[in-house]
C-alpha positions as CSV (number, residue, x, y, z in Angstrom):
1,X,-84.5,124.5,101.9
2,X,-83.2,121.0,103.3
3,X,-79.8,120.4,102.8
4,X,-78.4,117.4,101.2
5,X,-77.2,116.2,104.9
6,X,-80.2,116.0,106.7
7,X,-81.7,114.5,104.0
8,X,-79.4,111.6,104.4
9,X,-79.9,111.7,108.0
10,X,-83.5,111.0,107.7
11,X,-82.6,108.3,105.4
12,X,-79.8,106.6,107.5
13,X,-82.3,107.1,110.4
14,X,-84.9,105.3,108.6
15,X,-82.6,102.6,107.5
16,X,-80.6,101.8,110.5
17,X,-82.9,103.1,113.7
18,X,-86.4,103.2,113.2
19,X,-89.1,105.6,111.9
20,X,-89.0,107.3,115.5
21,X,-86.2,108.1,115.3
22,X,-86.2,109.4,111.8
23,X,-89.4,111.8,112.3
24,X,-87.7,113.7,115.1
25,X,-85.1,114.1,112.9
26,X,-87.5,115.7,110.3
27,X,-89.2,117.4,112.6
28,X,-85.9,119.2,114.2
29,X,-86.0,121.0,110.5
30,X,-89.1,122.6,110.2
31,X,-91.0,124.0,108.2
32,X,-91.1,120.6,106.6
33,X,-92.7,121.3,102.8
34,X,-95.3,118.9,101.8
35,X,-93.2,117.5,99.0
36,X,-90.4,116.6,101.5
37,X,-93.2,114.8,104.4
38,X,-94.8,113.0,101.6
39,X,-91.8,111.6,100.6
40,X,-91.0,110.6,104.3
41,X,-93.7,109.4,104.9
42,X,-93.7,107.0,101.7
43,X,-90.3,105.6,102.9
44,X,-91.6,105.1,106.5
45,X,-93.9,103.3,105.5
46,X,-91.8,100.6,103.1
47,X,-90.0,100.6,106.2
48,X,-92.8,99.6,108.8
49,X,-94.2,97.1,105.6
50,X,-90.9,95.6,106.3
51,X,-90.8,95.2,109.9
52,X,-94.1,93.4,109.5
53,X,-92.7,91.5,107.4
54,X,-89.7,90.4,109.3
55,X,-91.0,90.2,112.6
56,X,-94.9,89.4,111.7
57,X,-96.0,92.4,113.5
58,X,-98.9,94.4,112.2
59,X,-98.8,97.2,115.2
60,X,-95.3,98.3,115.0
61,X,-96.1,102.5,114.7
62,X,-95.9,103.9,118.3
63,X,-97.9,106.6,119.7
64,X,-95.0,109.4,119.6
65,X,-94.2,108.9,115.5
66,X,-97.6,109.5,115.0
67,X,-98.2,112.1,117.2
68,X,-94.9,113.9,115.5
69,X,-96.5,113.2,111.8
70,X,-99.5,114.6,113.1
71,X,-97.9,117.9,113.7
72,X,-95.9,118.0,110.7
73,X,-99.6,117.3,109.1
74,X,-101.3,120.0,110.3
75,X,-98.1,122.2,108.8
76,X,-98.1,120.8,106.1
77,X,-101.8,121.4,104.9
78,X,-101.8,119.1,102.4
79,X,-105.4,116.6,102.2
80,X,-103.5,114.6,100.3
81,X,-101.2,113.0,102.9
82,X,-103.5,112.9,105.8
83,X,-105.0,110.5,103.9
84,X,-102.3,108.7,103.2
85,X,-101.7,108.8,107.3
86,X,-105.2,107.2,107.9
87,X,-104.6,104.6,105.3
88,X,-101.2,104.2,106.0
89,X,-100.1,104.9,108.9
90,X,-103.3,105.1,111.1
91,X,-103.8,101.3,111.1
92,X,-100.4,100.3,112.1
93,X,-100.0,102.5,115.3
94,X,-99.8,100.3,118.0
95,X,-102.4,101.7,120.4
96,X,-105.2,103.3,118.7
97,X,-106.9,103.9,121.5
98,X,-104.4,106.8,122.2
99,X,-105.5,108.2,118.7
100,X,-108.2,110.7,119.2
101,X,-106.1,113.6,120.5
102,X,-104.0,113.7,117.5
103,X,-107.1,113.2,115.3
104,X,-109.2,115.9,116.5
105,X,-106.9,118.8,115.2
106,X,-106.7,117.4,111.6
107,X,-110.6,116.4,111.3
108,X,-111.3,120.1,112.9
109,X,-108.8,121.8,110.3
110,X,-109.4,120.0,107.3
111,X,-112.7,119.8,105.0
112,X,-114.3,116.8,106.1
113,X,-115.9,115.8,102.5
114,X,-112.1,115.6,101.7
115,X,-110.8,113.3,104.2
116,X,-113.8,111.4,105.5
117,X,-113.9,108.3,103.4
118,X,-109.8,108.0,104.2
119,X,-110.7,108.1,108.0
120,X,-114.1,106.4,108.0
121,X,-112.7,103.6,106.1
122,X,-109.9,103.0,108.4
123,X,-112.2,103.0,111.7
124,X,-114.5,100.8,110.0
125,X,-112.2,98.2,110.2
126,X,-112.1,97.9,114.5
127,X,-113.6,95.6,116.3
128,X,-117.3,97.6,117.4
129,X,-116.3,98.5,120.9
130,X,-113.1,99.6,119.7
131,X,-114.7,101.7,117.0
132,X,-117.3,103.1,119.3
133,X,-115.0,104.3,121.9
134,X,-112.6,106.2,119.5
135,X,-115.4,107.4,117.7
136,X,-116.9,108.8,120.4
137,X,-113.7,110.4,121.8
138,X,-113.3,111.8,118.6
139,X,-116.8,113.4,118.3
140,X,-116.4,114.1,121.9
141,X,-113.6,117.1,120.8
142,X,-115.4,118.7,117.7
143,X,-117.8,121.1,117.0
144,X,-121.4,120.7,115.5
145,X,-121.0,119.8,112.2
146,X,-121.0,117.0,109.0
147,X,-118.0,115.8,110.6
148,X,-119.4,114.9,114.1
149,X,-122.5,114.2,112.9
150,X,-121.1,111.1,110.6
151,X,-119.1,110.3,113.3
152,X,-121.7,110.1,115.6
153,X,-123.6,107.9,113.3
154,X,-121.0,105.5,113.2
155,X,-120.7,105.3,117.0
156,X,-124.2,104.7,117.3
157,X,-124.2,101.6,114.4
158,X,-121.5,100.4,116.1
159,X,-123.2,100.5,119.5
160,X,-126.2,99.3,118.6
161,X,-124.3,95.8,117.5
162,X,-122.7,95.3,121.4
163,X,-124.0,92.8,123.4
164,X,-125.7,94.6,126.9
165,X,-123.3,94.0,129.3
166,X,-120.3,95.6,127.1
167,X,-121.9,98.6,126.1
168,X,-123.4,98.9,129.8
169,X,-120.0,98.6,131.1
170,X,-118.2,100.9,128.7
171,X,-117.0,104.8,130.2
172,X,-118.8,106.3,126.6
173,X,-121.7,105.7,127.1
174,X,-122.1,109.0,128.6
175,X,-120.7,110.4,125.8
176,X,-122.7,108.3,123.7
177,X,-126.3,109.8,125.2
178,X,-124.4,113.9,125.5
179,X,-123.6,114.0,121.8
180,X,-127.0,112.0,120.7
181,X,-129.0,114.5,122.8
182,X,-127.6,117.2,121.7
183,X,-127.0,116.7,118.1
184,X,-131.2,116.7,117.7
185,X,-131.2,114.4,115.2
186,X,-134.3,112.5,116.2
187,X,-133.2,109.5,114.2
188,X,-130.0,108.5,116.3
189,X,-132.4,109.7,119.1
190,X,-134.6,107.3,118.7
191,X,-131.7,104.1,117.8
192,X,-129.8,104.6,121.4
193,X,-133.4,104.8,123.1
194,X,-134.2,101.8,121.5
195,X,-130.8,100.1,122.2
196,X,-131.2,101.0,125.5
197,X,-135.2,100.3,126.4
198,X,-134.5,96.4,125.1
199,X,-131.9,96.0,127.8
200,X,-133.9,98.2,130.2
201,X,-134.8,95.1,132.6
202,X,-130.7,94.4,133.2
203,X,-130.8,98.1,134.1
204,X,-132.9,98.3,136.3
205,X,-131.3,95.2,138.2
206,X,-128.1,97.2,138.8
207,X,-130.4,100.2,139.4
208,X,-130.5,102.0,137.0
209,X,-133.2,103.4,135.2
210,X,-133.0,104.6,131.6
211,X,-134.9,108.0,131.8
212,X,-133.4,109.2,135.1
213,X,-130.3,108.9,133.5
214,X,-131.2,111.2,130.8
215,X,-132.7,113.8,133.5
216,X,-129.4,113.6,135.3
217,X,-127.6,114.4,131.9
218,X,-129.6,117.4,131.8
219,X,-129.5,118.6,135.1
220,X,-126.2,118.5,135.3
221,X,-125.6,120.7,132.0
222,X,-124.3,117.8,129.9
223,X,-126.7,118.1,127.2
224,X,-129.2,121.4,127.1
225,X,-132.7,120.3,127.8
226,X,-134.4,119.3,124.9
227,X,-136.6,122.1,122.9
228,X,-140.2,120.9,122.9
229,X,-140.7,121.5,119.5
230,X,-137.4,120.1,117.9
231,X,-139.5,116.7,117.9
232,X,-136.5,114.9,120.3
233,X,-138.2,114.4,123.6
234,X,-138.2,111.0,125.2
């Protein structure tokens, strides 16, 4: 049961500090009860709507507020608000970059055919490398599943509209060609080969060649060799 005085402390924390602020407040009280976050989290964000406003800043959540909500999320177990956090909250955290660690928990507790379009819709609105990376950090902490698998899907679309040199040069890529490997889906399989073979000549100039690179995933127990009758081999 909150008492009447915290819930005025959360209120004059929202009004006169900031939503930071005002979540560790919450938080000191838990169990927070869904009812309660829900309307916390409907206040915080009329007040970040109004710092955009004021200060014409679309990336005013930080990291720690949403790492806090996330937690009180999970609590919570409500599907209801985390997709009110993706739509939200989610885009207005001011590195998203930062975001997979706090997402992993709630994609890997919650049904996926519940929050996916809430989540999906929100990542489809980065920029491709963006998307890809966090995808792919994402997919990178779950287990086999709908929920990787879309994910995956999505990292791969998103890949496969990079120009060379920026996919080349991005640190997923190894994630990229684990999780493709391993998921056996001979359709993503056979999009990242392709990505990959049209670009193979600027690979090979830097030295590296596209099929050794898959070997040297294998050998080295990133991705379980591939079975010869799943249909998957390069």
């Amino acid at each position: 049961m909150f008492s009447f005085s915290l819930i005025l402390a959360v209120e004059n924390a929202l009004e006169c500090i900031n939503v930071d602020v005002a979540v560790q407040v919450l938080q000191s009280q838990k169990p927070v009860s869904a009812k309660v976050l829900g309307q916390f989290m409907s206040a915080a964000k009329a007040k970040l709507e109004e710092e955009e406003q004021t200060w014409s800043n679309l990336k005013n959540a930080s990291v720690d507020f949403a790492k806090t909500l996330c937690e009180l999320l999970l609590d919570a177990d409500d599907t209801a608000l985390v997709n009110a956090f993706f739509t939200n909250i989610f885009c207005r955290v001011e590195k998203p970059i930062a975001l997979p660690p706090l997402i992993i928990p709630i994609v890997r507790k919650f049904d996926w055919s519940e929050i996916s379009k809430a989540l999906l819709d929100e990542l489809d609105k980065l920029e491709d490398q963006r998307c890809m990376a966090m995808v792919l950090h994402i997919v990178d902490g779950l287990d086999a599943g709908p929920a990787q698998s879309s994910l995956l899907k999505l990292a791969v679309e998103r890949a496969a509209k990079l120009p060379a040199k920026i996919l080349c040069s991005s640190n997923t890529v190894g994630i990229l060609w684990k999780w493709v490997l391993r998921s056996g889906d001979k359709e993503l399989l056979d999009v990242v080969v392709n990505i990959f073979e049209s670009m193979q000549m600027r690979l090979q100039l830097r030295g590296v060649n596209l099929h050794n690179c898959i070997h040297c995933f294998q050998s080295n127990g990133m991705v379980e060799e591939a079975d010869p009758n799943a249909g998957c081999a390069i």
